[in-house]
C-alpha positions in Angstrom: 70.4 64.1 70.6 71.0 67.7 70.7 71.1 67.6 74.8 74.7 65.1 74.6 76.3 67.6 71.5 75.4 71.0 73.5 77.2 68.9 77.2 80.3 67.9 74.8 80.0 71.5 73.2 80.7 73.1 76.6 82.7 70.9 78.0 85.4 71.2 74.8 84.7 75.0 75.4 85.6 74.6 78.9 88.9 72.3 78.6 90.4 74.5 75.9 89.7 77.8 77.7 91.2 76.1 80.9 94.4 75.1 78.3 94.4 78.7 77.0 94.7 80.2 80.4 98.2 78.1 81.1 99.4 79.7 77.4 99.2 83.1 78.5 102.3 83.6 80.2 103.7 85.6 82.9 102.0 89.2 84.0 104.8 91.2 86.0 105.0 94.3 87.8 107.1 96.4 89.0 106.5 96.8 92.9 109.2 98.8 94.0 112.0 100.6 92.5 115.3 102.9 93.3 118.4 104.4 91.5 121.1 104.8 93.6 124.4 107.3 91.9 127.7 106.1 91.8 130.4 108.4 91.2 134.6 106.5 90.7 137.5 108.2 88.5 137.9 105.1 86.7 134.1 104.4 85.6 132.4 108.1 85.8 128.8 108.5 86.8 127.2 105.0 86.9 124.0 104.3 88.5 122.5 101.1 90.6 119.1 100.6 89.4 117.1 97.6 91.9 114.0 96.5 91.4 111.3 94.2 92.9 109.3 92.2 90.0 106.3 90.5 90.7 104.6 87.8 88.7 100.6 87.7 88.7 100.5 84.8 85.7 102.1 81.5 85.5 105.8 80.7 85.2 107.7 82.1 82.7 110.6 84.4 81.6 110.5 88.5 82.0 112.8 90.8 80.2 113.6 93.5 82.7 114.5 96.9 81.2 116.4 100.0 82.8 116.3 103.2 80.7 119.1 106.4 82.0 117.3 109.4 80.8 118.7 112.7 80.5 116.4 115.2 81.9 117.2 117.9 79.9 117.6 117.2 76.6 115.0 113.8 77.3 116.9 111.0 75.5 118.3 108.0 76.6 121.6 108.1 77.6 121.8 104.0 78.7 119.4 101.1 78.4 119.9 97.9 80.0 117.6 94.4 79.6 118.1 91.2 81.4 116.2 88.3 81.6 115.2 86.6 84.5 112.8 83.7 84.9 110.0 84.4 87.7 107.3 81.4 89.0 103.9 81.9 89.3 103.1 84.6 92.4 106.9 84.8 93.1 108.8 88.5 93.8 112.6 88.7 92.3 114.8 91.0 92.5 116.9 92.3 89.9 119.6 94.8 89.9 121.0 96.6 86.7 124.0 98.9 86.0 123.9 102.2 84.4 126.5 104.3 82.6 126.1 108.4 82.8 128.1 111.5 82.0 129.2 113.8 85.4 127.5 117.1 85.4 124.1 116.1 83.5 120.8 115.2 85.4 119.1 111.7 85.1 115.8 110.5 85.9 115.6 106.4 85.1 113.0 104.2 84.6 111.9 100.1 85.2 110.1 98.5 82.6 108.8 94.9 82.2 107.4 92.6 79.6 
């Protein structure tokens, strides 16, 4: 009697961990990244941010997320999120804007989630 509840036990255990795994969602990266400056009389300093994301979990939205950060002083001068969907063991591309003031000194960063 105790033989059929431990089979049923495990193979419960096994089904719902299988079902978990499909709940967890996408796991992106950030492959690759670059910042290219942009300099027009009517915009200012404005920066191109690109980035390669890559999903290692199942199919699902990412929010993509630029920060402009002024080197000097450290704060953020612009932040910019999208949201892009990415399947399962795809790479997407994603390209952002950024806003800056001539004259100061930027370093950016790509984040996901």
């Amino acid at each position: 009697m105790r033989r059929p509840i431990l089979i049923l036990g495990l193979v419960a255990a096994f089904v719902l961990a299988a079902g978990c795994m499909g709940l967890a969602g996408p796991d992106p990266k950030v492959v690759q990244d670059s910042a290219t400056p942009d300099i027009s009389l009517s915009r200012g300093l404005g920066y191109s941010v690109n980035a390669e994301i890559q999903n290692d979990g199942s199919d699902g939205d990412v929010t993509v997320t630029a920060k402009l950060i002024d080197e000097q002083k450290g704060f953020v001068r612009d932040q910019v999120s999208t949201v892009v969907f990415i399947a399962s063991g795809e790479t997407k591309k994603v390209s952002l804007a950024l806003d800056g003031d001539v004259g100061r000194t930027y370093t950016y960063s790509v984040e996901v989630n």
